[in-house]
C-alpha positions in Angstrom: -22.1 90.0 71.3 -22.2 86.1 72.2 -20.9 83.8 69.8 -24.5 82.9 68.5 -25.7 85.9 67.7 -22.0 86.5 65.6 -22.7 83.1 63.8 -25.8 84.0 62.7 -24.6 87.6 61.4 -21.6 85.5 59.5 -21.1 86.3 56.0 -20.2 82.8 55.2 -22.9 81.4 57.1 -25.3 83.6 55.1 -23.7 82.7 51.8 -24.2 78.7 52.7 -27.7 79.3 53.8 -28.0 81.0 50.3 -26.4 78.4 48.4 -28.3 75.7 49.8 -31.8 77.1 49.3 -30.8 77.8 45.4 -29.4 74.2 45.7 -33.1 73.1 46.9 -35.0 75.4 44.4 -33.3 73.3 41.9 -33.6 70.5 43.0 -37.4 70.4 43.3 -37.7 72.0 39.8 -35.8 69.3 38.1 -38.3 66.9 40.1 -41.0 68.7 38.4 -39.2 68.8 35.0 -39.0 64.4 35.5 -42.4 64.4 36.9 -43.8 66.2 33.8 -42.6 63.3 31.3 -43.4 60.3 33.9 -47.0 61.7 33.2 -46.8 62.2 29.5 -45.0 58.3 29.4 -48.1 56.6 30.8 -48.8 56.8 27.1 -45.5 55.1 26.4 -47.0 51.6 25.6 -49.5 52.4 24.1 -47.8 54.9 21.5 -45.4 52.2 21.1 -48.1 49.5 20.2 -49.3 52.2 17.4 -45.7 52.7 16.2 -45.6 49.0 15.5 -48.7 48.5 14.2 -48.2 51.4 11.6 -45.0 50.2 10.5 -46.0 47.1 9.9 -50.0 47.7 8.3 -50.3 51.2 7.6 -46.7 52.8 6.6 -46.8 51.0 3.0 -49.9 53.1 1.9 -49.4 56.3 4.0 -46.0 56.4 4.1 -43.2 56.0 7.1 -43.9 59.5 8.2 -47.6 59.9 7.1 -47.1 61.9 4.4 -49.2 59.3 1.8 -47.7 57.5 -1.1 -49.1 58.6 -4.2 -51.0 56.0 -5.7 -51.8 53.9 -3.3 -52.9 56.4 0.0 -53.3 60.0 1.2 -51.3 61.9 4.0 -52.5 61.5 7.7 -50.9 64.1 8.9 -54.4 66.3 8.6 -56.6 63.6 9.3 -57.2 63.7 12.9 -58.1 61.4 15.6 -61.8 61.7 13.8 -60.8 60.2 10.8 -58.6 57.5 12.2 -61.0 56.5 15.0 -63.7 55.8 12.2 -62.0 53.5 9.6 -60.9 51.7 11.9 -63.9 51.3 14.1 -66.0 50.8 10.8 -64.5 48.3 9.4 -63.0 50.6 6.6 -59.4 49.8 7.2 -56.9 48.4 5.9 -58.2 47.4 2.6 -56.7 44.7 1.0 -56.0 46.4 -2.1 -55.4 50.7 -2.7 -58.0 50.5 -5.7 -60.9 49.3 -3.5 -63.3 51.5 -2.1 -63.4 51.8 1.9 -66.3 50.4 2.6 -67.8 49.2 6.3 -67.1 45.9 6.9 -66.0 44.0 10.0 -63.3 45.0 12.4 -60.3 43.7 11.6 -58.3 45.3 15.0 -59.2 45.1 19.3 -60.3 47.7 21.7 -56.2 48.4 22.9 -55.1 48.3 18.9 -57.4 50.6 17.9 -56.8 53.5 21.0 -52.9 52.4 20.1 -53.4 53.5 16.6 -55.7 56.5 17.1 -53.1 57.8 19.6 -49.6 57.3 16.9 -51.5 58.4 14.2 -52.2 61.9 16.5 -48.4 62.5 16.4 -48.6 62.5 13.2 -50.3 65.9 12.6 -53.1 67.6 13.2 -56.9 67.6 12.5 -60.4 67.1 13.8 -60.3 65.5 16.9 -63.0 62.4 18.0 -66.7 64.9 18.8 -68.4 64.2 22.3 -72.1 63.4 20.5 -74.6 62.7 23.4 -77.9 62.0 22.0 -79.8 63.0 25.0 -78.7 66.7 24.4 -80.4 66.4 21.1 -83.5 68.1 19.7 -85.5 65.4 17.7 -87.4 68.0 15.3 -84.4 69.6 15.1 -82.4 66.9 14.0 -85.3 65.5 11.8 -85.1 68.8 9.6 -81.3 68.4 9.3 -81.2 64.9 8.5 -83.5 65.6 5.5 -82.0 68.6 4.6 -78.1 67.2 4.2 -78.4 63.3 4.6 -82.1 61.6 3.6 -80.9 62.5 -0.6 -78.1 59.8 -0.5 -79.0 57.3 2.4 -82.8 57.7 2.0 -85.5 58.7 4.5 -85.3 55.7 6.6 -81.4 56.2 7.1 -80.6 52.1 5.0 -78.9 53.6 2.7 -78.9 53.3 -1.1 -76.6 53.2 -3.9 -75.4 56.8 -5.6 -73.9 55.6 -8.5 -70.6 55.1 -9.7 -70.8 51.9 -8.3 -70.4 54.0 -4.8 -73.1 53.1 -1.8 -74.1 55.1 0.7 -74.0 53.0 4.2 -76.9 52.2 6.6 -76.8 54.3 9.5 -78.5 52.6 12.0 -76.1 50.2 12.6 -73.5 53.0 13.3 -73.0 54.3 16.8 -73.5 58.2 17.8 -70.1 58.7 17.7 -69.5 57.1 14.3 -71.8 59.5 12.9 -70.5 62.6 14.4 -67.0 61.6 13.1 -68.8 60.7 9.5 -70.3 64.5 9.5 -66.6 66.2 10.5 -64.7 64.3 8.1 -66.6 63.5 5.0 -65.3 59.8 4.8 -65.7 58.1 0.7 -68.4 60.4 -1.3 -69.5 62.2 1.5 -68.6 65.8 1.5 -67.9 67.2 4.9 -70.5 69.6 7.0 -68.7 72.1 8.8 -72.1 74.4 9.0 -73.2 72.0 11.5 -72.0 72.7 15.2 -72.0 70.0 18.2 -76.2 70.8 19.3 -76.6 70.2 15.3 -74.3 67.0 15.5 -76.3 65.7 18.8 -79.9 66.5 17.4 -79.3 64.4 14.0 -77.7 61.8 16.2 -81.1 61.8 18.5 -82.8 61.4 15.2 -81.3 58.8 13.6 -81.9 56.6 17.2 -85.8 57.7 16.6 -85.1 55.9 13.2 -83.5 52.8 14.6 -86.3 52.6 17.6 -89.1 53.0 15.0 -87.5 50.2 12.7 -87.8 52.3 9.5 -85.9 50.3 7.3 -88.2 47.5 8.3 -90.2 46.1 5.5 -93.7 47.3 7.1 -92.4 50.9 6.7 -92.3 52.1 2.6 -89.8 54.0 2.2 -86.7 52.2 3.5 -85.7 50.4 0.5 -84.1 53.0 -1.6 -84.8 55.2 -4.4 -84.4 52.4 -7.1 -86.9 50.0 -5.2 -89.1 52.6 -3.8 -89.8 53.8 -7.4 -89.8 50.3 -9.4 -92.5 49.5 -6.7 -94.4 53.1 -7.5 -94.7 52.1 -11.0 -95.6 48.7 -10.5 -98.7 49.8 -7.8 -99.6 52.5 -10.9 -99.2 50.3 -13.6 -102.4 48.0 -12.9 -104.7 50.8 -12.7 -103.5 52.2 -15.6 -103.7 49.0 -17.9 -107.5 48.7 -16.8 -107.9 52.0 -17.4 -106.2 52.1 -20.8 -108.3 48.8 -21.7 -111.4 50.3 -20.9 -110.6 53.8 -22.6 -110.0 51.3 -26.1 -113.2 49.5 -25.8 -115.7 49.8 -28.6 -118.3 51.9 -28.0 -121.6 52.0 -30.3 -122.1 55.1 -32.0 -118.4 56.0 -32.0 -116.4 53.1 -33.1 -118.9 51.5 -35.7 -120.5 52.7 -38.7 -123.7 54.6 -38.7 -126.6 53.8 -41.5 -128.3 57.0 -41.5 -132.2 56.6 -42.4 -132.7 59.0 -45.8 -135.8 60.8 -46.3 -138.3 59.4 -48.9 -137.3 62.4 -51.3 -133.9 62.1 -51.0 -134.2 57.6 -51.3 -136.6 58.6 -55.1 -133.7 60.8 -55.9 -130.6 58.3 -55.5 -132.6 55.6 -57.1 -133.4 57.9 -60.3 -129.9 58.2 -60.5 -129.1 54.5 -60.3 -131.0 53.7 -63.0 -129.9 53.7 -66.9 -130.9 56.3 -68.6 -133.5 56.2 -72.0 -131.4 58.8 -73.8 -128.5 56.8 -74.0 -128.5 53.7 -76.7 -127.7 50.3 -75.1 -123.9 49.1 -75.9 -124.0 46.2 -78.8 -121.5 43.7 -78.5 -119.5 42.5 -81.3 -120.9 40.0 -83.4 -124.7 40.9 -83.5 -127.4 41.7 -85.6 
C-alpha cells in the first residue's frame, strides 16, 4: 500500500476531516442564526422612532406597557395595527384632553411617524391587522344593500353623516379613504359597534359603494337627502306645511247653507196658527195698574 492510499485510510485524518465539516456545519448555521435578526433589524429605526414617540405622546394615557390607565385611556395591547393605523390617520389622536370624544380632525403626525407608531404599537399585543380593501373587487349592488342595511341609519343615505345624539356625530365618509373605512368596519372606532359578519368581498363592495356616492356628489345640495335626518325632516314639514295651511283655510270657510242660519218659509196654516197664538187672549181681563179708576 503506497503512502497515499495509507493517509487517506488514517484514522486521524478521518477524525480531522470529521471535525472540520462539523466545524463548517456550524459555522454556516450561526451565519443564518445572524442573518435571521439582520433581517428582522431593518425595522430597527423605525421601531425605535415608535418607541420614542409613545413614550413621550402616548404612554401617559395607555400606559408604559399599553396596558391603559384607567381614567384617562384603554389598553392597546388588543387593538391591532387596524385601530392604530386609523386614529392616527384620521385625525382622532392624540386628543388634547381624556374626556373629549375622538373625533376626525387634521393629522397631527407624517407619513414615517405614523408607520413608526403602527409598527411599536404591534409589539404591543395583538389584534386586527390593517384589511387589503380594493374597490375594484367590489360588487356595487352588493355593497349598496349593505350600506343601507348596517351604515345609511347613522351617517344617512348619502354617506355626510349626521348627528346620533348624545352629543355624538357620526363622520362623513366620503372624505375617508377605502382603507379608512375597512379599518372603521373591523374595529368599531367611538359609537360604532363593530361588524364582524362582514368578510373582505363585503368590506370591498361597500367600499365600491361609498366611491359611487362620492362620484355621484350625494351630499351635494342638488341631491335631497344628504343633509341628515334632522334637516331632511324640518324641510319635509316645511314643503307639507303650505299645502296644509291652504287647505285648512279653505276647509274653515263659510259656506251658505251650512255655516249661517236658515229662515225656513212656513206654510200659510201653520203662519195663521203662530199668529193666533201671539195675540192676547179675550178670556183673560187686561192688568189695571195701581192708581186707576
Amino acid at each position: 500500500m503506497s503512502r497515499l492510499s495509507r493517509l487517506l485510510h488514517s484514522p486521524v485524518l478521518v477524525a480531522v476531516a470529521l471535525v472540520g465539516a462539523l466545524a463548517g456545519g456550524v459555522a454556516l448555521a450561526v451565519a443564518d442564526a445572524g442573518a435571521a435578526p439582520a433581517q428582522d433589524g431593518s425595522d430597527g429605526p423605525l421601531l425605535e422612532l415608535g418607541s420614542e414617540l409613545y413614550a413621550t405622546q402616548c404612554s401617559n394615557c395607555h400606559g408604559v406597557s399599553g396596558g391603559g390607565v384607567e381614567g384617562r385611556g384603554p389598553t392597546l395591547r388588543t387593538e391591532g395595527t387596524a385601530a392604530t393605523d386609523f386614529v392616527l390617520r384620521t385625525g382622532r389622536m392624540p386628543l388634547a384632553s381624556p374626556e373629549m370624544q375622538a373625533q376626525a380632525g387634521p393629522v397631527r403626525y407624517s407619513e414615517e411617524e405614523i408607520l413608526a407608531l403602527v409598527a411599536f404599537v404591534d409589539t404591543l399585543g395583538d389584534g386586527p391587522a390593517i384589511p387589503d380593501v380594493d374597490p375594484a373587487r367590489g360588487d356595487v349592488a352588493r355593497g349598496g344593500e349593505l350600506y343601507r342595511l348596517n351604515c345609511a341609519a347613522c351617517h344617512v343615505a348619502s354617506g355626510a353623516g349626521a348627528p346620533i345624539g348624545g352629543g355624538r356625530q357620526a363622520p362623513n365618509l366620503l372624505d375617508s379613504t377605502p382603507t379608512e373605512v375597512g379599518e372603521a368596519i373591523l374595529i368599531g372606532p367611538g359609537a360604532m359597534p363593530v361588524f364582524g359578519a362582514l368578510d373582505a368581498d363585503d368590506i370591498d363592495s361597500i367600499a365600491a359603494y361609498i366611491e359611487t356616492l362620492d362620484e355621484e356628489n350625494a351630499a351635494g345640495t342638488s341631491s335631497f337627502g344628504g343633509a341628515g335626518p334632522v334637516a331632511e325632516g324640518l324641510a319635509a314639514w316645511l314643503l307639507a306645511l303650505v299645502p296644509l295651511i291652504a287647505l285648512t283655510r279653505w276647509i274653515g270657510r263659510p259656506k251658505a247653507g251650512r255655516d249661517r242660519p236658515v229662515v225656513e218659509e212656513l206654510d200659510p196654516l201653520d203662519e195663521a196658527v203662530a199668529d193666533r197664538r201671539t195675540e192676547p187672549s179675550a178670556d183673560v181681563a187686561p192688568v189695571r195698574s195701581e192708581g186707576s179708576s
